[in-house]
N, C-alpha and C positions, 0 to 999 in steps of 0.2 A: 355634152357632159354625160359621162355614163360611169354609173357606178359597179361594183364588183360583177363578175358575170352573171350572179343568179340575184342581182337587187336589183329595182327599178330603178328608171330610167330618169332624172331630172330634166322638168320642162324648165329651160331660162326664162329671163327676161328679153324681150321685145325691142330692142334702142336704134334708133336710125337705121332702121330698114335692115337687121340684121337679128341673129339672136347672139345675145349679152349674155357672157356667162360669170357670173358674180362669184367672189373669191367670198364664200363665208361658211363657216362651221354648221349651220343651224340651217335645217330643212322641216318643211312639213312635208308628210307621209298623206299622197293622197288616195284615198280607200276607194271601193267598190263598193257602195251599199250592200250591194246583196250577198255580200261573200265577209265583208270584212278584210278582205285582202287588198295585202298598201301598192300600188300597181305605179304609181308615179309618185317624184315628188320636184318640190318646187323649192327654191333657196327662198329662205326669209329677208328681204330686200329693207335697208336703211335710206340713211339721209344720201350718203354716196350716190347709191343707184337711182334715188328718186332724183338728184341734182342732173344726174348726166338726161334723165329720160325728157325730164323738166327743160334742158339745154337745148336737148334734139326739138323738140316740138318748138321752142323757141324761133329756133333758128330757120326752121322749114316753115314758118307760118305767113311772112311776108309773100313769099315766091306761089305756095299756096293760092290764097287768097285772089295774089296778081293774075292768074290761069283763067282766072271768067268762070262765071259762073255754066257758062255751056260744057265747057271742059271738064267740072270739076263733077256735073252730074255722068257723062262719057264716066268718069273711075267709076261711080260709084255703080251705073249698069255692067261695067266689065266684073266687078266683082260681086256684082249679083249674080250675072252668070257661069263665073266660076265656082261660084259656094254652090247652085242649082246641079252643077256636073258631080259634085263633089259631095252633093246628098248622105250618100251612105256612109263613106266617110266619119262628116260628121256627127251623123246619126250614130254612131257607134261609139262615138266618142263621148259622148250626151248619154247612151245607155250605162256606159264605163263608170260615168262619175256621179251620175246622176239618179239613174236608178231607173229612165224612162223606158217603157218599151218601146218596142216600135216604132209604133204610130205615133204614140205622143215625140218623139227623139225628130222623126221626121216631120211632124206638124210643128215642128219648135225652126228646122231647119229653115221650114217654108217662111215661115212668120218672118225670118231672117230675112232672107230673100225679097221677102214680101215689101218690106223697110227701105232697104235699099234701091229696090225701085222705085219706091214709092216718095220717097224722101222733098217735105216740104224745107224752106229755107229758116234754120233756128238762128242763133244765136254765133257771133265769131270770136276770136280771140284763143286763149289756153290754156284748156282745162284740165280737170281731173276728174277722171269717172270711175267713181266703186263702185264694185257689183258685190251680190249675194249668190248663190249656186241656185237659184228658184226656177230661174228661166237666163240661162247668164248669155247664152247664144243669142237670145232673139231680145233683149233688154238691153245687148250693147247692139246690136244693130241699130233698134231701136231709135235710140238714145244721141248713137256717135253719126244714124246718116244727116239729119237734116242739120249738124253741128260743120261737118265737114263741107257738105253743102254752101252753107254759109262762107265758108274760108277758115273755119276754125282748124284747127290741130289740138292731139289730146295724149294724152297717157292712161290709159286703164290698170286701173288694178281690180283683176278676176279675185272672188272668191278663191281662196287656197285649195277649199275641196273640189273646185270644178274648173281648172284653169286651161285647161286642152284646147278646146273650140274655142276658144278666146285669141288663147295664143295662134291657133291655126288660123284662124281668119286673119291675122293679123300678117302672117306671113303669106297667105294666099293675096292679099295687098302687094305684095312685093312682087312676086310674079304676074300680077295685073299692071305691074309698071305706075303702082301709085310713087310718087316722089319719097327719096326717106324723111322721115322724122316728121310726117302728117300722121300716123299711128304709130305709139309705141304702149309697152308694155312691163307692166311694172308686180313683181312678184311678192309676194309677201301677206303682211297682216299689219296689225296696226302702228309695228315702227313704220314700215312703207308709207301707210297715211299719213301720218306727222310727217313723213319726208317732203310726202308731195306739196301739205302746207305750208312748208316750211321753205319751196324753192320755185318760188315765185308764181304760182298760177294765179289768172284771172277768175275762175270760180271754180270751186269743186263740185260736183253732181254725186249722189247716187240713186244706183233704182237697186230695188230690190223690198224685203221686206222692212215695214215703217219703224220696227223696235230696233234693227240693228244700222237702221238709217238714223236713229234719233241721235246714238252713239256718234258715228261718224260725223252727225252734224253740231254737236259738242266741241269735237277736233276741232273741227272749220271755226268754230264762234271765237275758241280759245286762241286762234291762231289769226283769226282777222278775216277770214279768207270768205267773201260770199257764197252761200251754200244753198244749194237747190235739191230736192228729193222727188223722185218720179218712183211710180207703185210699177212693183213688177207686173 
């Protein structure tokens, strides 16, 4: 999806191993801290999109799971050392949105990295994981390895201000030959949330920071849906 020649560029959504490009009027403008300039933007994502993302992870979670646990750590080292080749990348992508320098952008990479290899066995089933823009690279690694691990499948929904390395890693999965619809990706704000409550997941997660997690976890209460919050 690309918009006129001299606007930026819309990052979609993430859906069974592809990017989703969402038919809607309404984007968020995602800025550059240190300039002020709108450099990407993201489509504001509903009940629609969160149904189909919700679908995919459904459907890919039994065959998931069934791969063994030996197999499913194999993805998760492949795309540990895809994201490692691909450092700079998204370290550039993290300073873009983020505001980090350098070293913090690449210490954020690593951490990423770090996760993914490192990934203990959490919890299975499917879920939904909000992020905040604080640490959103190494907070879904985080978060989504020892999930996956497990046999879970998931739908993320990135921060709107920092949704680039989110979606990148996500599609860096697809070129590691992970199966589709074990990550997807879900763009938006808080219609998106309510979508994602609203279409069937077994618990909703966010990490990030605890005031705009307490929110999110209002959604979930309102909606039924068990809610977990992990500190960025």
């Amino acid at each position: 999806m690309q918009f006129e020649s001299d606007g930026p560029k819309a990052i979609p959504c993430w859906i069974n191993g592809h990017a989703f490009l969402s038919v809607t009027d309404s984007f968020f403008d995602v800025t550059n801290p240190a300039t002020g300039e709108a450099i990407r933007r993201v489509p504001l994502s509903g009940a629609s999109e969160a149904a189909e993302a919700v679908n995919a992870a459904q459907a890919a979670q039994a065959a998931w799971a069934d791969m063994g646990l030996p197999a499913r750590r194999v993805c998760l080292a492949n795309l540990a050392d895809a994201l490692d080749r691909y450092t700079g990348h998204f370290a550039k992508l993290l300073s873009e949105e983020c505001g980090f320098d350098e070293a913090r952008a690449k210490a954020e990479v690593g951490a990423a990295v770090a996760a993914l290899h490192g990934a203990m066995v959490g919890q299975t089933g499917v879920f939904g994981l909000v992020l905040d823009a604080s640490r959103p690279l190494a907070s879904f690694a985080e978060i989504m390895a020892p999930a996956v691990m497990a046999g879970a499948t998931l739908v993320v929904k990135p921060s709107p201000k920092a949704p680039s390395a989110v979606f990148a890693l996500c599609e860096l999965s697809s070129r590691a030959e992970w199966p589709a619809g074990v990550l997807n990706l879900l763009q938006g704000d808080s219609a998106a949330i309510a979508g994602l409550c609203a279409a069937g997941i077994d618990r909703l997660v966010y990490g990030g920071n605890a005031a705009l997690g307490a929110q999110v976890g209002t959604m979930a209460e309102s909606a039924g849906v068990p809610f977990e919050m992990k500190a960025a």
